[in-house]
C-alpha positions in Angstrom: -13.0 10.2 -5.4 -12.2 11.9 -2.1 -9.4 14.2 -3.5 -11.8 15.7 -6.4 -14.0 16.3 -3.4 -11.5 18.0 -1.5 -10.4 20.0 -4.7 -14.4 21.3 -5.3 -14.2 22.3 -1.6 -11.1 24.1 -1.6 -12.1 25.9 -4.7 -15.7 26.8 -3.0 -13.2 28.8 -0.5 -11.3 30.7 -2.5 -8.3 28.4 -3.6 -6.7 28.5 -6.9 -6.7 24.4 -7.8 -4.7 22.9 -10.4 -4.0 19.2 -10.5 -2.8 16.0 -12.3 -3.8 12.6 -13.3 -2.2 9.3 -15.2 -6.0 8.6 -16.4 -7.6 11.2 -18.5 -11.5 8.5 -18.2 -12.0 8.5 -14.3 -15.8 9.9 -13.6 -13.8 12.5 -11.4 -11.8 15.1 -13.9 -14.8 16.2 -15.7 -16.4 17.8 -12.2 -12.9 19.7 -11.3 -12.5 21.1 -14.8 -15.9 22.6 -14.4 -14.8 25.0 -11.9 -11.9 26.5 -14.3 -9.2 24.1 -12.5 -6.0 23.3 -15.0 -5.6 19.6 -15.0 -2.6 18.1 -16.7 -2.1 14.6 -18.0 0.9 12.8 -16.3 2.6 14.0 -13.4 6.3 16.4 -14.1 8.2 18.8 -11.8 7.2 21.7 -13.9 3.5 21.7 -12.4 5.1 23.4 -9.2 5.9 26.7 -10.7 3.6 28.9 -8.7 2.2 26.3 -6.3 2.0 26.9 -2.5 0.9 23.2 -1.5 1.0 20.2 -3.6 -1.7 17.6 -1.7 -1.6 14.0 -3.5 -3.0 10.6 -2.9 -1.7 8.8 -0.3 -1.3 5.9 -3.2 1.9 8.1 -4.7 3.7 7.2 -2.0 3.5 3.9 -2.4 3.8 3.2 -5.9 7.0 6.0 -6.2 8.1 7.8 -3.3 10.9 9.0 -5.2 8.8 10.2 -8.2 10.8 13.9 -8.8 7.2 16.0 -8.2 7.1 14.4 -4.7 10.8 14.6 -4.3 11.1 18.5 -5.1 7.4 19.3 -3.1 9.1 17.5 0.4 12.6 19.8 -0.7 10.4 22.8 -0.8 8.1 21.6 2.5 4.9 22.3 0.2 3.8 18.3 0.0 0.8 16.8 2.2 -1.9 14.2 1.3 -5.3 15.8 0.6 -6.8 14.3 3.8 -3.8 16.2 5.7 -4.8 19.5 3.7 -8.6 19.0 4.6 -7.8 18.1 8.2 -5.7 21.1 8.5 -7.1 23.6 5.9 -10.7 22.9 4.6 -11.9 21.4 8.1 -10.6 24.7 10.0 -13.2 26.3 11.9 -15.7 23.6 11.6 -17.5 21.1 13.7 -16.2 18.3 11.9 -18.5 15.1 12.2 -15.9 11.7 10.9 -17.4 7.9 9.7 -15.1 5.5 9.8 -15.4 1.8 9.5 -13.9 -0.6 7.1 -17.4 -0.9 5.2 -20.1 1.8 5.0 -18.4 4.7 4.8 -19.8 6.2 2.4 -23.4 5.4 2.6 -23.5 6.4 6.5 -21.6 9.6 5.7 -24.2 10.7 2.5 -27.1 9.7 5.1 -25.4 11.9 7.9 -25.3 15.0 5.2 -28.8 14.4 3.6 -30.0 14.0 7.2 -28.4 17.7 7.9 -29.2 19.4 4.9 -32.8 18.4 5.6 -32.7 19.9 8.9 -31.9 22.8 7.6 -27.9 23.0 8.9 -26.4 24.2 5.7 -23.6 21.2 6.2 -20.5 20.8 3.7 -19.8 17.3 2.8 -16.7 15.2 1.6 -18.1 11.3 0.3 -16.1 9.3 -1.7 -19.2 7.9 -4.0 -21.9 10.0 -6.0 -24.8 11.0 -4.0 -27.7 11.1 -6.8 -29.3 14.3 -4.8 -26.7 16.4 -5.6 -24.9 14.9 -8.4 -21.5 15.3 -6.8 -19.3 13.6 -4.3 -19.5 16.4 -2.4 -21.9 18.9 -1.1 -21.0 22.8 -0.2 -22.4 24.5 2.4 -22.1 27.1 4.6 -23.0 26.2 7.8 -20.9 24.9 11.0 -21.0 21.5 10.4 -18.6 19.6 7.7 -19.4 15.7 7.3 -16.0 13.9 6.3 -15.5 10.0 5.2 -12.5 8.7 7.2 -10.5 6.4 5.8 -8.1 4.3 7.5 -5.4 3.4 4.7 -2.6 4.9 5.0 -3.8 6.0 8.4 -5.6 8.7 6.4 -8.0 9.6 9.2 -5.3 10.6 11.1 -5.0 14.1 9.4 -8.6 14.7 11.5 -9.5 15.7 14.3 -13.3 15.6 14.8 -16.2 16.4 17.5 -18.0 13.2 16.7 -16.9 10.0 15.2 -19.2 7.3 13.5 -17.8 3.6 13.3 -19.2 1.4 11.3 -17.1 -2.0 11.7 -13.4 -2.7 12.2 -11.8 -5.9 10.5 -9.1 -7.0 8.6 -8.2 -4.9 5.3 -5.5 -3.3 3.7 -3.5 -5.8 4.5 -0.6 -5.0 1.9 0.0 -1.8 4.4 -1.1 -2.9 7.7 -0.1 -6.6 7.7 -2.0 -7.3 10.7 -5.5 -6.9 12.8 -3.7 -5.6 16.2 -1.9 -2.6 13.7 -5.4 -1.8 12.2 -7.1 -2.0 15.5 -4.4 0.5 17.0 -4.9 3.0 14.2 -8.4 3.0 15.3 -7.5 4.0 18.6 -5.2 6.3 17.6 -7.8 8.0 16.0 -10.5 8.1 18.4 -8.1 9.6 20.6 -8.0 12.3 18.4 -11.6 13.4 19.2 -11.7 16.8 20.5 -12.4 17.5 24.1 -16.3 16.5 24.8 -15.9 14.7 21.6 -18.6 11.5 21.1 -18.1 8.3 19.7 -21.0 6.7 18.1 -20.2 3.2 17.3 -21.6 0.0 16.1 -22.4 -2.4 19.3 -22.8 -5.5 17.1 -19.7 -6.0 15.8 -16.6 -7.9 17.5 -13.6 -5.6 15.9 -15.7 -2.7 17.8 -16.2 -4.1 20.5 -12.3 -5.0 21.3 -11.9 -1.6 20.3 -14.1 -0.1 23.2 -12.5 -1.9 25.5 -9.1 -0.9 25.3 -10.2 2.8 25.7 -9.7 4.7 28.6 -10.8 8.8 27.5 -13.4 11.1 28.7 -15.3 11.1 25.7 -19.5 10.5 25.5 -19.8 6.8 24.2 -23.0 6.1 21.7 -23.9 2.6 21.1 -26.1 1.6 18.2 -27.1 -1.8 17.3 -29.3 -3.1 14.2 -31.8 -4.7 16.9 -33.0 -1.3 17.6 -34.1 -0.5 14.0 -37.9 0.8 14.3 -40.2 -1.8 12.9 -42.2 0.6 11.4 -39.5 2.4 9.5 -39.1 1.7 5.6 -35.9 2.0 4.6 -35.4 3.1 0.9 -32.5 0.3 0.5 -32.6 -3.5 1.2 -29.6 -4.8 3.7 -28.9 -5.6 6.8 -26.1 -3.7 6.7 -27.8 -0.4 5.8 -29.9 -0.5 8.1 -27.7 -1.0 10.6 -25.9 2.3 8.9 -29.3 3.8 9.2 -29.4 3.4 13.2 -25.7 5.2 13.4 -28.0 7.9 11.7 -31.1 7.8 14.1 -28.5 7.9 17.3 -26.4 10.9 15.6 -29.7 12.9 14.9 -30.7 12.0 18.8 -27.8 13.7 19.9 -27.8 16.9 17.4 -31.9 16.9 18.1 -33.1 16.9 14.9 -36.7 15.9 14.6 -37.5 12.0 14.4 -39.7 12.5 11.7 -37.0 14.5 9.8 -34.6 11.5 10.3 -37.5 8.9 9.3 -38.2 10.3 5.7 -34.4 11.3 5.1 -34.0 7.2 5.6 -37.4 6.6 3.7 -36.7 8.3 0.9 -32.7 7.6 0.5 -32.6 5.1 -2.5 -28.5 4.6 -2.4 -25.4 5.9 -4.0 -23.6 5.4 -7.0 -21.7 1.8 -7.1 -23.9 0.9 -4.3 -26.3 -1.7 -5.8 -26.8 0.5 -8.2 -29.2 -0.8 -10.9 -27.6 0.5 -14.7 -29.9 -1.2 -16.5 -32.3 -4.2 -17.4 -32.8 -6.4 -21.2 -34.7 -9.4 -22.0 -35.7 -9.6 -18.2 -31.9 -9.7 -17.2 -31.5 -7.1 -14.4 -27.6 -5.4 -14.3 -26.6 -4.1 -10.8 -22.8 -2.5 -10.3 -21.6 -2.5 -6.9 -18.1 -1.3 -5.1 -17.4 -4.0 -3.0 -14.5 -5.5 -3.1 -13.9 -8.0 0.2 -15.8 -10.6 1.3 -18.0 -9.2 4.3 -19.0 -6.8 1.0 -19.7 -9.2 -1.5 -22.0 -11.1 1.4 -23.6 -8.2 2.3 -24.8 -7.5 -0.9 -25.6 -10.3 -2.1 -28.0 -10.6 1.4 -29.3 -7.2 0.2 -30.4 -8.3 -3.4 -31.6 -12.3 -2.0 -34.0 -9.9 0.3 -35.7 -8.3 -2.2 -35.5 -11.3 -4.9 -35.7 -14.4 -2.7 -36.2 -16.6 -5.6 -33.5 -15.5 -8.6 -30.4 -16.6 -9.6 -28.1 -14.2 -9.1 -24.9 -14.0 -10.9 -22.1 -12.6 -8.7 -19.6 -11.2 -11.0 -16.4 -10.1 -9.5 -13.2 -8.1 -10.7 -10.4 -9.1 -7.5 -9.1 -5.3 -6.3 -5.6 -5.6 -5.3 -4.0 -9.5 -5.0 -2.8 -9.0 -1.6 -6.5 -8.4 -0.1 -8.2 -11.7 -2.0 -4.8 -13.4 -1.1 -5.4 -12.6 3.0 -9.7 -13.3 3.0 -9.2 -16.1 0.4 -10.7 -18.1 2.9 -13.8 -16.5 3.8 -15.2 -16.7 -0.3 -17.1 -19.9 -0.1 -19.2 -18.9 2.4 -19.2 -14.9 1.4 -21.0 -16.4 -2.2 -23.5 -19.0 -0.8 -26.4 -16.2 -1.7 -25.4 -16.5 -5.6 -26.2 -19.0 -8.1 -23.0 -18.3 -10.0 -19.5 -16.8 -9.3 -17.2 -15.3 -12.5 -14.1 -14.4 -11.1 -12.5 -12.0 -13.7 -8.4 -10.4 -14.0 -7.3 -9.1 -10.5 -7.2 -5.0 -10.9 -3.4 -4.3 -9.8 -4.3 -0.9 -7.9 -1.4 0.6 -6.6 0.2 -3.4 -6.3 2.0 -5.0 -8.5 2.0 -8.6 -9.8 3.8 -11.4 -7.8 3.5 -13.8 -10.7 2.0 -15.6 -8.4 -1.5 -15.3 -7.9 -4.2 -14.8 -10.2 -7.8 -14.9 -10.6 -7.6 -19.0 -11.6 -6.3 -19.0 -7.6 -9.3 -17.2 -6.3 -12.1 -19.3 -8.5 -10.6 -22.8 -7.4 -10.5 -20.7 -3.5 -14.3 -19.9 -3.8 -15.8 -23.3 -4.5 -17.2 -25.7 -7.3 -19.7 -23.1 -8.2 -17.0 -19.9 -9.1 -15.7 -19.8 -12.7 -12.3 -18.1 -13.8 -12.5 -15.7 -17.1 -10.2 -13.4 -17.4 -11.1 -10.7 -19.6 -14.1 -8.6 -20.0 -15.6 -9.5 -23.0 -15.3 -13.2 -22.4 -17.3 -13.1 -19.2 -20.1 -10.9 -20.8 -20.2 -13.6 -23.7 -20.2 -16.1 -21.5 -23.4 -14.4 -19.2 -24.9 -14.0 -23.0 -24.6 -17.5 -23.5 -26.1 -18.4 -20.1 -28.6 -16.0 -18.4 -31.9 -16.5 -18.3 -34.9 -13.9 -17.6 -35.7 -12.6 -14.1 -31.8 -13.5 -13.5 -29.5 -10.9 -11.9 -26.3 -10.2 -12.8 -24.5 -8.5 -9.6 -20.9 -6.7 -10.6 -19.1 -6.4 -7.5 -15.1 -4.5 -7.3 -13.5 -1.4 -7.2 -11.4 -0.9 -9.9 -12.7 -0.9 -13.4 -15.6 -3.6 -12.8 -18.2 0.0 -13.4 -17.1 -0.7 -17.2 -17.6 -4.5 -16.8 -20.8 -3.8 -15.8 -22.0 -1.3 -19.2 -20.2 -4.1 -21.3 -22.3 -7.1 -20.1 -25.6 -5.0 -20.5 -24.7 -4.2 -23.6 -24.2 -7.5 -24.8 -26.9 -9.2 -23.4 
């Protein structure tokens, strides 16, 4: 999601992009082949004839370091990540404005561009989900101001160094890379001290991994609390959660600080109705609502299932979930039961491998039996839509929650309802 961003920005100024997938079916290729790019299927040596930089996914180094595209790009000193090419390339001459946070990212950071495109600032943005107002994951502008999502795998976010920094919430994540909470909570720092000089930190109050944060930091930087407890009663938000509003006051501080107009700030909020594979309603039959949402970890899948039990107190809802990764559901394995108490149902499908592979030794069965009496294991796609078929009733919701290929779950169980 972020690199096809990075690849429509880097063509908007005046780069000659070319690129590679594995997949030819990711939601991503069609939007790069629009602007005239060359993509190839596969990845081979011979796609560096002509190239000055090769930026990849921080993910191809750790499923093949060696792979010989990577291996002659580091020979010719032409290989970064895309986050390291933005940082150092597309970010240049910008005031660069950074969320962060292990959830929230990318709601906050299409809020913070919505919020300056309506106030007239012209801003560029880089979001790794699909913002309905512009169609894109990205939005290209020409003013000073260029709105990045920061992600902390890999220690992405260190290719950045912004003016302001929005944090959302620190916990344990990733853990196949960082192994434990002091490593993640050190990246953190490493990265706020990468704030320019005067740079601001607007941060989350309410939550602990923050909070431990804060305190170990020692720089002369403008510190911005925000905390859910200040949300204005009279405010409508234009989606349901806890979370997102607490999102939302990140927002209201950061357009405090820029002084945009309240009222601007109040109907960019108002009238904000989500982002793709954020709750994101595909479709209703026979009084069965379908909702597909990216959250794959267990403060996700709570929060959103809080966000739909707000506006339906009294349905079942059928959490559906495709596991992302084994070693993530292997580390929070504990905090399921009490992440599902909000759903009726649990259907714990296949774990999607990402860039891991299989220990043989954990599987979906693992994480059902984990998550309680009320979780089901069925592995395969068309069972579990079969199975909803055979067991939905209307006014139910069925609530498709993971990051890998659980968007496709989602279209199959509609379709067979």
């Amino acid at each position: 999601a972020g690199m096809s961003a990075a690849a429509q920005i880097a063509a908007a100024q005046g780069y000659k992009v070319s690129g590679c997938d594995l997949q030819t079916n990711t939601p991503y290729l069609a939007k790069i082949e629009k602007l005239g790019a060359k993509i190839s299927v596969g990845h081979s040596v011979n796609h560096l004839k002509g190239i000055d930089l090769l930026a990849v996914t921080p993910a191809a180094f750790f499923q093949s370091a060696q792979h010989p595209e990577l291996v002659e790009a580091e020979k010719r000193k032409i290989l970064l990540t895309w986050q390291q090419f933005m940082g150092k390339y597309l970010h240049a001459r910008k005031e660069v404005i950074c969320i962060a946070g292990a959830h929230g990212k990318s709601t906050t950071t299409s809020l913070v561009g919505l919020l300056l495109e309506a106030a007239r600032l012209d801003p560029t943005v880089e979001v790794g989900a699909t913002v309905s107002a512009w169609n894109n994951n990205v939005r290209l502008g020409k003013g000073q101001y260029f709105v990045s999502e920061a992600d902390e795998y890999y220690h992405n976010f260190l290719a950045y160094h912004p003016q302001i920094i929005v944090l959302t919430m620190i916990e344990m994540d990733h853990p196949e890379y960082f192994g434990t909470f002091k490593k993640i909570l050190d990246a953190y720092r490493q990265f706020v001290n990468q704030l320019k000089p005067n740079g601001i930190l607007i941060y989350n109050a309410d939550d602990t991994g923050i909070q431990k944060l804060v305190r170990s930091l020692s720089l002369p930087i403008k510190l911005v609390p925000y905390s859910v407890a200040e949300f204005p009663n009279h405010l409508k938000l234009g989606i349901p959660g806890v979370h997102n509003r607490t999102n939302a006051m990140a927002v209201i501080k950061l357009a405090k600080l820029l002084k945009i107009d309240s009222r601007i700030t109040h109907q960019v909020l108002a009238d904000f109705k989500g982002i793709g594979r954020r709750l994101e309603l595909i479709g209703q039959k026979h009084g069965v609502k379908v909702f597909d949402d990216y959250a794959n970890h267990p403060t996700s899948y709570a929060a959103t299932l809080q966000a739909v039990r707000e506006e339906h107190p009294q349905v079942r809802i059928w959490a559906v979930i495709e596991p992302h990764t084994f070693s993530r559901p292997r580390t929070t394995l504990s905090n399921y039961p009490e992440a599902f108490k909000a759903a009726h149902q649990v259907i714990i499908s296949k774990i999607f491998p990402s860039r891991e592979k299989d220990p043989g030794n954990f599987t979906g069965a693992e994480i059902a039996n984990g998550t309680g009496s009320k979780a089901k294991y069925i592995a395969e796609f068309g069972d579990i839509a079969n199975h909803l078929k055979q067991h939905v009733q209307p006014k139910d919701i069925i609530l498709v929650m993971g990051s890998g290929n659980s968007y496709q779950l989602a279209r199959i169980i509609l379709a067979t309802l």
